[in-house]
N, C-alpha and C positions, 0 to 999 in steps of 0.2 A: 609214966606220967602221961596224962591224957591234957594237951593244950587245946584249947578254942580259940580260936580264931575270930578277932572282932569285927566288925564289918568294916573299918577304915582299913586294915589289915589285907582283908579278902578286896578290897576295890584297888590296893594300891597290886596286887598279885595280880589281880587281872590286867590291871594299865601295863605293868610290867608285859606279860603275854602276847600282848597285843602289839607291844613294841619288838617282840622279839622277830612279831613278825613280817614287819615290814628289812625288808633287805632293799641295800647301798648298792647296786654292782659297779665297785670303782677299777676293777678291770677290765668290765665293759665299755666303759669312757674309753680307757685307752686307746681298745678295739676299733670303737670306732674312729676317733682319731685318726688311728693309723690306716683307718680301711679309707680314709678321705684323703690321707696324703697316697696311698699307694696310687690313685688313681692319676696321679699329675706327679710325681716326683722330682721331678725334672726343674719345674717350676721354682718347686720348693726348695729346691739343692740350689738352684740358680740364683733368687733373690737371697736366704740366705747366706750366700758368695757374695754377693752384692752389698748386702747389708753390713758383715764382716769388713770388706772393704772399705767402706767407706766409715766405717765407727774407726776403725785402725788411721788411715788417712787426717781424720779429723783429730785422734788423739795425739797425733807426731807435732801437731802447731805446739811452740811455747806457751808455758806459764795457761793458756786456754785450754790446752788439747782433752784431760778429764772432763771439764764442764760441756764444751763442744762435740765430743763422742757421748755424754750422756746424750745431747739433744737429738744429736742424730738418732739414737735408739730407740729415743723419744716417739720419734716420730717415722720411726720406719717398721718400728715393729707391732705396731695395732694394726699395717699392712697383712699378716700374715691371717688375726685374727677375718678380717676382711674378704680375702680372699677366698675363704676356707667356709665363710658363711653363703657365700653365695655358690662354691661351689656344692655346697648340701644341698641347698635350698635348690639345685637344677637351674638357678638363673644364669644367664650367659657371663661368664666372665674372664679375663685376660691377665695378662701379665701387668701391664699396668694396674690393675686391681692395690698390687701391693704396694703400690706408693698413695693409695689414696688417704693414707693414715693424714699425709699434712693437710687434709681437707677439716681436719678436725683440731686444726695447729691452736685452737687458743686454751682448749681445757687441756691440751696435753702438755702445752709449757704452764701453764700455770699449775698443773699437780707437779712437774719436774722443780717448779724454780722454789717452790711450799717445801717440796720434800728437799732440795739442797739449801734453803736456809733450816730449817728444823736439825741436818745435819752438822752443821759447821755449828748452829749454836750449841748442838750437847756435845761436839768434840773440841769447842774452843778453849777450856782452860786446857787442852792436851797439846794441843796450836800454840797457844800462847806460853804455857809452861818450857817446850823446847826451846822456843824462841828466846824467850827474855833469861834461861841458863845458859845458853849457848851451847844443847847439845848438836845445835845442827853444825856446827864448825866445828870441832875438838876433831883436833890431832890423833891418831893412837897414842898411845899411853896418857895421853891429859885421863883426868879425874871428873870424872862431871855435878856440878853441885847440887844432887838431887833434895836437898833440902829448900833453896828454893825454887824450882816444880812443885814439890808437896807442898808448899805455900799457896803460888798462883793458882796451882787445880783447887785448892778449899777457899781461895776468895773467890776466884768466878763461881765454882760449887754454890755459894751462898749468895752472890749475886742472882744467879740464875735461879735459884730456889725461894728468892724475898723478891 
């Protein structure tokens, strides 16, 4: 069988080709990455330590300590990004570098406090279903009345979906 090939056929083969040849090198990313941490390790290991600590710290508070350690992360870890840009770039930079993240405190709690309301609202009927069945107090051996959960999850469900 002898096929021809039509000309939208033959343009789309070429677009194809042309795509094959542009290359991604996403282990060269890494590379260099790592070739910018190797130069300062120390640093990085240290605020790291530092950053750890204090997210840990901040999550031991009651009833806060999740929302409180999210902010600290918030804002201590675009520090890294930070640090790591100027150390490319050859400009003079320190340790303190990586605290500069809460120079930028107001767009970074506002994407943290967007993204922990977007979260509790699609996990509230799961919130509220434990709550209003009382799995969160049941004894061992209590029975827990999963029928209604499966209620309050499909009225928030349709709440949240109208």
């Amino acid at each position: 069988m002898d096929y021809k090939i039509s000309l939208s056929e033959e343009k789309v083969w070429r677009f194809v080709d042309q795509q094959r040849k542009i290359k991604i090198d996403q282990i060269g990313y890494f590379g260099k990455a790592w070739d910018i941490i190797k130069k300062d390790q120390g640093s990085y290991v240290g605020f790291g330590f530092i950053s750890l600590i204090i997210a840990f710290a901040a999550g031991i508070v009651p009833l806060l300590g999740n929302f409180l350690s999210g902010i600290a992360s918030t804002l201590l870890n675009p520090g890294f990004s930070i640090y790591a840009y100027k150390q490319k770039r050859g400009q003079s930079h320190e340790f303190g570098d990586f605290f500069k993240g809460k120079d930028h405190i107001s767009p970074l709690l506002n994407y943290y406090v967007i993204a922990t309301i977007i979260t509790l609202i699609i996990f509230s009927p799961i919130i509220y279903g434990y709550i209003s069945t009382g799995i969160i107090g049941l004894q061992p051996g209590d029975i827990p009345d999963f029928n209604a959960l499966n209620t309050s999850i499909l009225i928030f469900g349709f709440i949240i979906a109208f």
